[in-house]
N, C-alpha and C positions, 0 to 999 in steps of 0.2 A: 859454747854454742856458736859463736863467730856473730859475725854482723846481720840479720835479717833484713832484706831490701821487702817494699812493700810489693815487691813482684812477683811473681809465681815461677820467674824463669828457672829458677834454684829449688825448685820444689824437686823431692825425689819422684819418677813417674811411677803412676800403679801399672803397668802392662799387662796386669790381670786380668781387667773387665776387656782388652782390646782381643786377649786372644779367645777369651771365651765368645766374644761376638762374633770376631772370627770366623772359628768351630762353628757355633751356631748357624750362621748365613751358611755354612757347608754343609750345616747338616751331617754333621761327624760325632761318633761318640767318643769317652775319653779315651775308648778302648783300641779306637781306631786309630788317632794322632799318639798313643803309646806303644802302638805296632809300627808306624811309620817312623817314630820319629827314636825309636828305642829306650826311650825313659818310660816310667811307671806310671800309673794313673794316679796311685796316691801322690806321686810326685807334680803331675799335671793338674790333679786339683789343689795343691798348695799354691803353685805359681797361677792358675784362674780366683782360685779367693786372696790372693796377696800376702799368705804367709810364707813363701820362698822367694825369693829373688832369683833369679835366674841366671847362672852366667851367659857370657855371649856367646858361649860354644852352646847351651842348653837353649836357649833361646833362636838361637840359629838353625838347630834340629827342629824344633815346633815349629817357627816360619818353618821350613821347608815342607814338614806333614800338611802343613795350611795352603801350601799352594803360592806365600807370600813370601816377606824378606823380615828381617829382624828392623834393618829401617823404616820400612811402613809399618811395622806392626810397634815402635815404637812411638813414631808418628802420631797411631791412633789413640797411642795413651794417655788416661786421665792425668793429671796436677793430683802428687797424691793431699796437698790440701791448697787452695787457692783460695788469695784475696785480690778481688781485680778490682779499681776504683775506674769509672768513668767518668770523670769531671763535666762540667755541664759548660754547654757552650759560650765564649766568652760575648757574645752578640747575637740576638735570637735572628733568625734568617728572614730575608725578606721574601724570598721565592719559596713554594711548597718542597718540603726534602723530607727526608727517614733518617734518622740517624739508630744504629743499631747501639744496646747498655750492653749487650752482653758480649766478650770477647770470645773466640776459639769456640770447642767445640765441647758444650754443657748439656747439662738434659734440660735446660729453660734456653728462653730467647724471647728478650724484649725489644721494642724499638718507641723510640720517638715521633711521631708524627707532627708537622708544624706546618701547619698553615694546609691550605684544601689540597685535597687530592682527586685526582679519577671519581670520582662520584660514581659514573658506571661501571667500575670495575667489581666484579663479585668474589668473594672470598669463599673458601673453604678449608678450613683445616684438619689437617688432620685428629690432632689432641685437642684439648680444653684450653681455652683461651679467657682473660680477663681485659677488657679495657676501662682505661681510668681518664677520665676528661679534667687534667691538671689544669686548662684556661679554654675561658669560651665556651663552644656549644656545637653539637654534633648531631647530627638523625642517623639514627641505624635501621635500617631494613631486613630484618629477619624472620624467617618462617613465615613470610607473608603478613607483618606485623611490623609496625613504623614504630623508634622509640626515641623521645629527645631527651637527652642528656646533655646535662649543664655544668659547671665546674663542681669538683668534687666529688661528680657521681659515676657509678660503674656498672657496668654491665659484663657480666658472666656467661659467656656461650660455650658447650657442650662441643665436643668434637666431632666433624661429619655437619652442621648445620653453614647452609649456604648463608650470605649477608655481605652486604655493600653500605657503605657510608658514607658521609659528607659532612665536613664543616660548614656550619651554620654560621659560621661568626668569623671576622679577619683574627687573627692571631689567635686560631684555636693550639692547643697542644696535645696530643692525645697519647699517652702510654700507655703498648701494646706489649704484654706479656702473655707468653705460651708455655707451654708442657710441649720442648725440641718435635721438628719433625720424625726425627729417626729415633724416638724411642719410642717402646708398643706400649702406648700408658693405656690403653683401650684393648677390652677382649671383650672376643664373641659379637665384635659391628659388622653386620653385614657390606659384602666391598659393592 
């Protein structure tokens, strides 16, 4: 099996999920990108579910039916398994910052929050969000309802629900995890 680094770089990539999203944003059926691109459907949905690998000649015909290149479309592909550590800062900040946990491009996205922020600034997200108040103390304003939360405590907001916050306290810490912008974890929300 050779040496495993704790990195993802050596991960074999899935290009499966890239070209089906792809397709999709196109709005193509399989039937379409196997007219354009001269390979089969059954062949097209092995290499969208990840049971074919693709050579770079096969894969260089699908980018093309797609309108793209086999290097963006390689780009866009998952770690077919990923372990990413993000180490914690060696000295907590004295100025307010974000730092993001999450690296690349995941269907989750966390961030750090340290010390106060924009108070006025209003949030929206698109997916479900949780936030967790690791140190200190926070007020959240949402739906027209003020909520303080103190270390250890979290609050759960639904996607589409407006809300702006503030540290209460010097050295709050607040981790902010989501459900990714670009994935549709939400149907049937009115836009």
């Amino acid at each position: 099996m050779g040496d495993h680094k704790d990195d993802h770089k050596d991960q074999p990539l899935r290009v499966g999920a890239a070209v089906r999203r792809r397709r999709r944003a196109l709005q193509l059926t399989l039937a379409v990108v196997a007219g354009r691109s001269g390979l089969s459907v059954p062949f097209l949905s092995q290499i969208e579910n990840d049971r074919a690998r693709p050579s770079r000649t096969s894969l260089e015909k699908v980018a093309d039916a797609l309108r793209t290149t086999a290097v963006e479309l390689l780009a866009a592909a998952d770690p077919a398994c990923s372990v990413d550590v993000v180490r914690a800062e060696p000295e907590p900040a004295a100025e307010p910052r974000v730092r993001s946990l999450v690296r690349g491009h995941h269907q989750m996205h966390a961030s750090e929050f340290t010390g106060d922020h924009d108070a006025g600034r209003e949030f929206q997200y698109r997916n479900d969000q949780l936030m967790y108040v690791a140190d200190g103390a926070v007020e959240i304003e949402a739906e027209g309802r003020a909520y303080r939360l103190g270390r250890g405590d979290t609050l759960y907001l639904t996607g589409g629900v407006r809300h702006r916050w503030r540290a209460t306290v010097s050295d709050t810490r607040v981790v902010v995890v989501a459900v990714a912008e670009h994935v549709e974890a939400v149907q049937n929300r009115s836009r």
